[in-house]
C-alpha atoms as a printed R data frame, in Angstrom:
   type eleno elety resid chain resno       x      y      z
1  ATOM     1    CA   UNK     A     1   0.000  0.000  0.000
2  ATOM     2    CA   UNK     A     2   0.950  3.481 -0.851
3  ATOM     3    CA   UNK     A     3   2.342  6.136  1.464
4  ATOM     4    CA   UNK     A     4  -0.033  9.143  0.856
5  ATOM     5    CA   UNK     A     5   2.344 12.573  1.906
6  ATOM     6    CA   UNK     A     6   0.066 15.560  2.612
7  ATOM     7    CA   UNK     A     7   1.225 19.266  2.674
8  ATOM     8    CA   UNK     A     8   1.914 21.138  5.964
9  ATOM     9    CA   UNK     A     9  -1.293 23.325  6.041
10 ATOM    10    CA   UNK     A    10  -3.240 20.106  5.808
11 ATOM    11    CA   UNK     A    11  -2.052 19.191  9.058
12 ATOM    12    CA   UNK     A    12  -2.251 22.792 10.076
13 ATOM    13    CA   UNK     A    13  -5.829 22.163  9.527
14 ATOM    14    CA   UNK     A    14  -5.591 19.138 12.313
15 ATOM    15    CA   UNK     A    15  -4.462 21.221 14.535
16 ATOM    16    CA   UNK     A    16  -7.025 23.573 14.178
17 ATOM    17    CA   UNK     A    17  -9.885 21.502 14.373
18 ATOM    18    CA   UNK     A    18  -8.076 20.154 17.471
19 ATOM    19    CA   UNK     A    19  -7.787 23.113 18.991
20 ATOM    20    CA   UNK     A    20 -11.474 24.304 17.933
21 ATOM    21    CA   UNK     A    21 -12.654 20.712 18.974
22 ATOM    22    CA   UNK     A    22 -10.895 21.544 22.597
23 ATOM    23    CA   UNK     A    23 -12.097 25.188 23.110
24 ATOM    24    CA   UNK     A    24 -15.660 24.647 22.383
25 ATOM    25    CA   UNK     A    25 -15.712 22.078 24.886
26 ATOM    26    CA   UNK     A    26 -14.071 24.354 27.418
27 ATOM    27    CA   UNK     A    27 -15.944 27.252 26.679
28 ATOM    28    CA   UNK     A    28 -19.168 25.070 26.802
29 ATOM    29    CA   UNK     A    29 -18.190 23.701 30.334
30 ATOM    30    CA   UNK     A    30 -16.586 26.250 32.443
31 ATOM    31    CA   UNK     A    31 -17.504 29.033 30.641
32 ATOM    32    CA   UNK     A    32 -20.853 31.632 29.625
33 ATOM    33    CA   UNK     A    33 -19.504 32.913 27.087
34 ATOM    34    CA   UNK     A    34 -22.034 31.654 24.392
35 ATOM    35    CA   UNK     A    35 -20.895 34.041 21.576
36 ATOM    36    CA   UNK     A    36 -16.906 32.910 21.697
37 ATOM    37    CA   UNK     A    37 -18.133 29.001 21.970
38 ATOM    38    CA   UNK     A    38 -20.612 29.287 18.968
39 ATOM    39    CA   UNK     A    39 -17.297 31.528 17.171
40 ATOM    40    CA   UNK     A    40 -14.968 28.595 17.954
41 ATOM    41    CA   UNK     A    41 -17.734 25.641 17.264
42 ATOM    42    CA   UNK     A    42 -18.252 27.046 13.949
43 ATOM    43    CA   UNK     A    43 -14.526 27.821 12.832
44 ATOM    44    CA   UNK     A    44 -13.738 24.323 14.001
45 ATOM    45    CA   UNK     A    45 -16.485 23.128 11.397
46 ATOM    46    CA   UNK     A    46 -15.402 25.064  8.910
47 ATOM    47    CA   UNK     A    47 -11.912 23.758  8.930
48 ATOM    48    CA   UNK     A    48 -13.665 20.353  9.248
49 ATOM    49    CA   UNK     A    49 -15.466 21.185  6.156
50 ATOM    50    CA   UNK     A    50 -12.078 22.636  4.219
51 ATOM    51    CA   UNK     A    51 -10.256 19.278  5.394
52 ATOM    52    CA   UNK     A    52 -12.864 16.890  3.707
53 ATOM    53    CA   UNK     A    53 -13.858 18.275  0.494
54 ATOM    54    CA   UNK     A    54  -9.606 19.366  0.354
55 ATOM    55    CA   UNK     A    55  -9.245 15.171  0.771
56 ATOM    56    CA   UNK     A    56 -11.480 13.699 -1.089
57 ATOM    57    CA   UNK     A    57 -10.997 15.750 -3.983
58 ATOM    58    CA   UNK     A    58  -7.389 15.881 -3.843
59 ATOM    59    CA   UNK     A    59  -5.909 13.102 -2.586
């Protein structure tokens, strides 16, 4: 099986949606800020978004 090598900002993109993934739950938990949680929910699923179409039409 073949080796697939990806570009850095793909994996840039992991670590966003990490660090979206992360801060929404934080936010969500211990926090009331609603605005900043639904800001980093829906950056996270954009980059989400970016990463799949980015994959399955490029690699």
């Amino acid at each position: 099986m073949e080796s697939a090598t990806y570009p850095p900002v793909w994996y840039l993109l992991w670590l966003v949606i990490a660090v979206c993934g992360v801060g929404t739950w934080f936010l969500r938990n211990f926090t009331e800020r609603v605005e900043a949680t639904r800001f980093i929910a829906f950056t996270g699923v954009a980059a989400m978004s970016v990463m799949v179409i980015w994959t399955f039409t490029q690699f």
